[in-house]
N, C-alpha and C positions, 0 to 999 in steps of 0.2 A: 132919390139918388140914382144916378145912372149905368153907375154899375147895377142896380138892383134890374133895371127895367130891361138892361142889355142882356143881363144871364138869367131875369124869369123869376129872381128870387124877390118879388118884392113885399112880400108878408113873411119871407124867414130871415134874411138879414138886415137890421134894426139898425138903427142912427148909431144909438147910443156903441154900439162896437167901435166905430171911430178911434175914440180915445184909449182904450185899450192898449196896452205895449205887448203886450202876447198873442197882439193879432192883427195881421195885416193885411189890408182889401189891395190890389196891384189891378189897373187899369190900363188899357193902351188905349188910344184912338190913331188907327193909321187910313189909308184908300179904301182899303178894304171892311171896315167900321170897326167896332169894339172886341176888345179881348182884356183877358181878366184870370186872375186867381185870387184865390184867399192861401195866407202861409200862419199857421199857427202855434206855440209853443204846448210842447206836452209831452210828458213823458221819456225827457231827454230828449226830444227830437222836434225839425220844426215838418210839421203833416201840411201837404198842401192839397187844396180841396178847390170843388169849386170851377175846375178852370171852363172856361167857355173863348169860343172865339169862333169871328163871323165866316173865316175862312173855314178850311179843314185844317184839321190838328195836322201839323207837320213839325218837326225836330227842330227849327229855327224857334220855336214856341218852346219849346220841353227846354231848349238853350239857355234862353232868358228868366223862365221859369229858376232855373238852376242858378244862374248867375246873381238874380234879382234879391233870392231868399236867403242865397249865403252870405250877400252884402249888408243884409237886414240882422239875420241869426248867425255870427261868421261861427265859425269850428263844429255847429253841429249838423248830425247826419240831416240829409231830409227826405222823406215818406210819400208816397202816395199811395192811392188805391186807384188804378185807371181800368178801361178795358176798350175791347175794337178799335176804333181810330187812334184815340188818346194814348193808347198803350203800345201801339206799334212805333208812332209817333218820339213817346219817350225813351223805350227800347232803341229807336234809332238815334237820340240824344244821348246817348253811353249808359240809363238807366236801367239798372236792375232787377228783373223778377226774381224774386223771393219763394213766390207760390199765391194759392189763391187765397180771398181776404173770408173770414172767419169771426161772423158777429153774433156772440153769445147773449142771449137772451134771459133776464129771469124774470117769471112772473112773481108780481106782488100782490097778494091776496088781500081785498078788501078790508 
């Protein structure tokens, strides 16, 4: 798949996501080569992950990002977790910091 080969991912995301309706792969090819996100249902919201693009992340990207997933998921919120490029980037696409992202861990004993 070439989204996989474009963003590096190609032993984490799987054919089989495709078909999926809670989860959507977004590709571009423009001059500048490939860009991309993943947008997916959860939790009342749709979390968008994933994005890569050949450029630098600039707010014309964080735009379409936003446009693309509310046409997909329309009326609900949508989530990221970005940071350095990608987050000044969306910041300057009207998106809002929250605070920083917080992954609780539990171990499960043998």
């Amino acid at each position: 798949m070439r989204w996989n080969a474009a963003n590096g991912t190609e032993t984490i995301i799987r054919p089989e996501l495709l078909g999926r309706d809670d989860l959507k792969i977004f590709i571009r090819e423009n001059d500048g080569g490939l860009s991309g996100f993943i947008a997916s249902l959860g939790g009342g919201a749709v979390g968008v992950s994933n994005v890569f693009s050949a450029d630098p992340p600039d707010e014309s990207l964080w735009e379409e990002i936003t446009a693309l997933a509310s046409m997909e998921f329309p009326g609900l919120p949508i989530v990221g977790y970005e940071r350095g490029g990608d987050l000044k980037a969306a910041l300057s696409a009207g998106w809002t910091s929250i605070g920083p992202l917080r992954v609780w861990v539990r171990t499960v004993e043998p």
